[in-house]
N, C-alpha and C positions, 0 to 999 in steps of 0.2 A: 528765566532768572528773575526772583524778585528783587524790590529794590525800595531802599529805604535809607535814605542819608542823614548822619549825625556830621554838622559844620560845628565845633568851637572857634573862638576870639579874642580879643579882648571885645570887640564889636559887636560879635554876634551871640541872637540867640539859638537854642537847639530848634532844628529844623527835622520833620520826618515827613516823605514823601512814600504816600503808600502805593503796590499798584494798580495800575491801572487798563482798562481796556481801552487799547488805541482809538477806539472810534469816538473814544469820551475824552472831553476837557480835564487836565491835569487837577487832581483838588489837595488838599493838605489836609492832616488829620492828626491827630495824637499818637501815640505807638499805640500800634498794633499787637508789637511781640515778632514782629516778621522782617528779622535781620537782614540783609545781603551784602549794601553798601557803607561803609562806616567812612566819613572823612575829619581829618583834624588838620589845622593848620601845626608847622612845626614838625621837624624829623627825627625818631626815635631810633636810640642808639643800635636796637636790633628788629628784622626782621623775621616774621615766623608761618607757616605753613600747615595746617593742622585740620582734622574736620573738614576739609574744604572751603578753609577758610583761608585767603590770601592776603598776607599784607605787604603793601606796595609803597613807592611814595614817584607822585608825579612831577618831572620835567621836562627844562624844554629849554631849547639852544636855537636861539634866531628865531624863535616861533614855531622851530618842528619839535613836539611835544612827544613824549614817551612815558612808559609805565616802566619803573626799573625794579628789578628782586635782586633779594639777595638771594643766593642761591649756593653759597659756600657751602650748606651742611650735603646738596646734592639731591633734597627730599621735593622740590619742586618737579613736576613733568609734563607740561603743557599740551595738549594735542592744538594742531590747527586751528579746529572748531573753537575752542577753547580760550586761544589768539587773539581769534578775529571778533567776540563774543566781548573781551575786555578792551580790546579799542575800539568797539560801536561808539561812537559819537551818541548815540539815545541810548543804549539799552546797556554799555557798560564806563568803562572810567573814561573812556573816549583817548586816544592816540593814532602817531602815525606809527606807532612801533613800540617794541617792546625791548627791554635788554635786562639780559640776564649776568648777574658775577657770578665765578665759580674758578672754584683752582683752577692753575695754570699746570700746564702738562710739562711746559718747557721753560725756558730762563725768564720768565717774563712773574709778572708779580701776580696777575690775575689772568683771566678766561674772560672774553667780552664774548657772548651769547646775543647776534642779534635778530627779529624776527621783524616784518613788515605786516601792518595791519589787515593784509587776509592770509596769517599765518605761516608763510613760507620763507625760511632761514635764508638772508642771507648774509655775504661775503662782510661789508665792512658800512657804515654810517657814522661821517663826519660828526655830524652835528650831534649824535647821541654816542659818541665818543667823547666829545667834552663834557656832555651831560654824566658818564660812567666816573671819568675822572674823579669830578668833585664829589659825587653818588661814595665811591670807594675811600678815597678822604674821609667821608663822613662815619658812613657804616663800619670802617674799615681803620680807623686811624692811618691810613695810606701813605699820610705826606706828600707833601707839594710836590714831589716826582714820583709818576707812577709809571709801571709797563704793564702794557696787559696786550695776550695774545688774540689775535681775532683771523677767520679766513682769507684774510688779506695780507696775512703778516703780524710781527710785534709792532706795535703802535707805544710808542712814548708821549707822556703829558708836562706839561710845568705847568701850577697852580699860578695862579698871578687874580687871588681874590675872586669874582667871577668871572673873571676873561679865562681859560685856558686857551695855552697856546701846543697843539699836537704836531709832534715827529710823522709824517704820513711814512706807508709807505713807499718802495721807488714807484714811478708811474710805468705802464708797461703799452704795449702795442700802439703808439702816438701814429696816428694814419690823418695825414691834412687833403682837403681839395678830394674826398670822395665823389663820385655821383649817384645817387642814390635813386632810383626811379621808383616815387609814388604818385601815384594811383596813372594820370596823364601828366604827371610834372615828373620832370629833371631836377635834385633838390642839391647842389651842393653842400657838405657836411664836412664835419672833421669828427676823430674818434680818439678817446684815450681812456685806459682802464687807469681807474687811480684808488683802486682797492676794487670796485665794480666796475661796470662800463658803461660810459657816455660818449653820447652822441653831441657835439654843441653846433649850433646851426649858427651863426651872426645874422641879424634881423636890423633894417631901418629903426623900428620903432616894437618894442615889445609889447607894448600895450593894442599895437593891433592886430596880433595872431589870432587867430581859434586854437588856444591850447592845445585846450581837448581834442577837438577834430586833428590837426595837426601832430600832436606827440603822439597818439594811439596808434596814428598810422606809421610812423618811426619806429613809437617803441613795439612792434610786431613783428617789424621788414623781415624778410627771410634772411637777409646779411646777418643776423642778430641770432637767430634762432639757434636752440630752445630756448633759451633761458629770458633771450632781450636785454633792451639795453634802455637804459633813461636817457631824458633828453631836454638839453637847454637851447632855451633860446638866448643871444646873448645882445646886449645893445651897448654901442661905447657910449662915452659918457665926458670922454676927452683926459687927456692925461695918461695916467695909470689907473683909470675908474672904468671899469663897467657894473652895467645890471643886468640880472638875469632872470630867467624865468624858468623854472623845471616842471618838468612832468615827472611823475616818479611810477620805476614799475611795482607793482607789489602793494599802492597805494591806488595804483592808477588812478592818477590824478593829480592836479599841482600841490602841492606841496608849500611852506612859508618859505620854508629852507630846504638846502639838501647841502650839505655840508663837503662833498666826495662830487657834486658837482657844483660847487664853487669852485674846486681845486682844477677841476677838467678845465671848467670856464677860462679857469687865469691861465694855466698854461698853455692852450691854446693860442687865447691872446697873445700869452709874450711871445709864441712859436711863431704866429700869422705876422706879425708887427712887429718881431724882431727886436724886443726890448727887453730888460730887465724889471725886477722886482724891489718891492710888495708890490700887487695887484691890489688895490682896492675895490671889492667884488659888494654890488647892492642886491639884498637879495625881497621878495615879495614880502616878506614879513615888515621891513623896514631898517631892519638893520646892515652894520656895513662890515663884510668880517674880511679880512687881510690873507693874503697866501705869499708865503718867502718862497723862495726857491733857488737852486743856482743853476744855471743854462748854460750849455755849451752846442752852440747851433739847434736844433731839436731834441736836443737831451737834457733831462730834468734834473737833478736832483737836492739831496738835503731840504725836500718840499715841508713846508711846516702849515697849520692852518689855525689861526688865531680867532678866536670870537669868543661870546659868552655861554654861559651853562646858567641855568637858574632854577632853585626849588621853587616848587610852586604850591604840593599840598601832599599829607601821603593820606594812608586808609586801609582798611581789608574790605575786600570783596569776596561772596561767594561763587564756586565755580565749579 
C-alpha cells in the first residue's frame, strides 16, 4: 500500500509523505501524484466507498482508538487481510479495531459491525460502542438516544456531549474463585461474559505483572478455548475505585482501554466485596470511566457503562 498523507488546520501546513523503503530514513517531498492516505481534521456529513478508496473517520474512547465506516449503503466488504492492513500502526490509519454501521435487522436503530485489529469479528466492544454512538449521531442525525444491535445483544446509548453513558447487555456465566493451572502455578481467577469473555485476576500491584507473559498464557488456557478469553488484572485502589490492566484477544496485547473489561472488572469487584455501585474503574490510558449496575447477591443487572467517545480526525484510504 502506498501512502501519502494530506493534514489541514487552521495550524497546519499540507504535508505529503511519500514511500518509502523500510531500510531508509523517512524523507518528505512534494506530491508525487501517488494517493492512498488522505487526512483532514473535522467530520463530514457522509461517508463513501469507491475505486478502492475508503473514507473513514478516526476515534477513540479512554484511549482505545478505532477506524469507524459508514457502512448503511452495504457497498463496504472488508476481508481480514484488509482489517489488519488499516489498523498497522506504520503501514496504515493505525487502530485497535474497526467498527462498522449498517441497518439493523431487528428493533434496534442501527447494526454495530465490530472487528479486532488482526481482523477477526467479534461479539461486542465497550469502549467503541461509545465511540458508534456519537459516530451515528453524527453521520446519522441519530439523536441523543440510540440502539444499535451487536452479537452481544441490543446495546442502548444516552448522548451526554462527549461522555456516553451505554445500556450493556445482561452479564452471563459469573464464575468466582476458579483455579486455573498455568504453566507450574495454581492462578486463582474469576470469569464473567459481559458481552465477550473475561477473565479478571486481583493483583497486589498492577504495575508489577509481566502482562504479556502473564495474559498470553490466560488468554490461551484450554478452559477458554477456541475462541479465548481477555484478561484483567485488577488493583483496588480503596473505596469504590479500582485500576485495571487488560490484555486483549484479537489485539493481543494490552490495550489503553477495554471497555467490556471495565464492566467484568467492576462487577466482579462488587460480587468479591459485596458492595454496591458505581465502580469507579481506572483504566492504562488514564482515564476513569464509571459502571452502574443493580446486584442481588452475584446477579447483575441494569449494567450501564459511562465514559468518553472522542473524534479525533477522518480521511480515505486506499485498500
Amino acid at each position: 500500500m502506498s501512502s501519502r498523507a494530506k493534514v489541514e488546520g487552521s495550524r497546519c501546513e499540507s504535508l505529503k509523505i511519500t514511500p518509502r523503503d523500510p531500510s531508509t530514513s523517512p524523507r518528505f517531498a512534494q506530491d508525487d501524484g501517488a494517493a492512498s492516505l488522505h487526512l483532514r481534521f473535522g467530520i463530514a456529513p457522509a461517508l463513501w466507498y469507491t475505486n478502492h478508496m475508503l473514507q473513514f473517520t478516526k476515534m477513540n474512547g479512554a484511549g482505545n482508538d478505532f477506524v469507524m465506516i459508514d457502512n448503511r449503503a452495504g457497498e463496504v466488504h472488508l476481508s481480514a487481510q484488509q482489517i489488519a492492513r488499516i489498523c498497522d500502526r506504520h503501514r496504515g490509519v493505525g487502530a485497535d479495531g474497526i467498527l462498522l454501521v449498517e441497518p439493523a435487522t431487528n428493533r434496534a436503530d442501527f447494526r454495530m459491525r465490530y472487528y479486532n485489529s488482526d481482523g477477526g469479528e467479534a461479539e461486542m466492544c465497550g469502549n467503541g460502542a461509545r465511540c458508534f454512538a456519537r459516530f451515528v449521531e453524527k453521520v446519522a442525525n441519530a439523536g441523543e438516544k440510540v440502539s444499535f444491535e451487536t452479537l452481544a445483544g441490543v446495546i442502548a446509548a444516552q448522548l451526554h456531549g462527549e461522555i456516553v453513558t451505554l445500556h450493556m447487555s445482561e452479564p452471563t456465566d459469573l464464575r468466582l474463585n476458579v483455579t486455573l493451572a498455568v504453566g507450574c502455578e495454581n492462578k486463582s481467577i474469576h470469569f464473567v461474559n459481559t458481552g465477550v469473555p473475561h477473565v479478571v485476576i486481583p493483583v497486589a500491584n498492577i504495575e508489577e505483572i509481566e502482562l504479556l507473559h502473564e495474559g498470553a498464557a490466560v488468554r490461551r488456557h484450554e478452559m477458554f478455548s477456541p475462541k479465548g478469553a481477555n484478561v484483567n488484572f485488577l488493583e483496588r485502589r480503596g473505596g469504590n475505585k479500582i485500576a485495571i490492566r487488560t490484555y486483549e484477544r484479537g489485539v493481543e496485547g494490552e490495550t489503553l482501554a477495554c471497555g467490556t473489561g471495565v464492566v467484568a472488572s467492576a462487577l466482579i469487584f462488587a460480587a468479591t466485596e459485596k458492595i454496591d455501585g458505581p465502580i469507579g474503574v481506572l483504566v492504562r490510558g488514564g482515564s476513569e470511566l464509571s459502571v452502574g449496575f443493580r446486584r442481588d447477591g452475584e446477579r447483575f443487572s441494569d449494567v450501564t457503562l459511562t465514559g468518553p467517545a472522542e473524534f479525533v480526525f477522518e480521511g480515505t484510504i486506499e485498500i
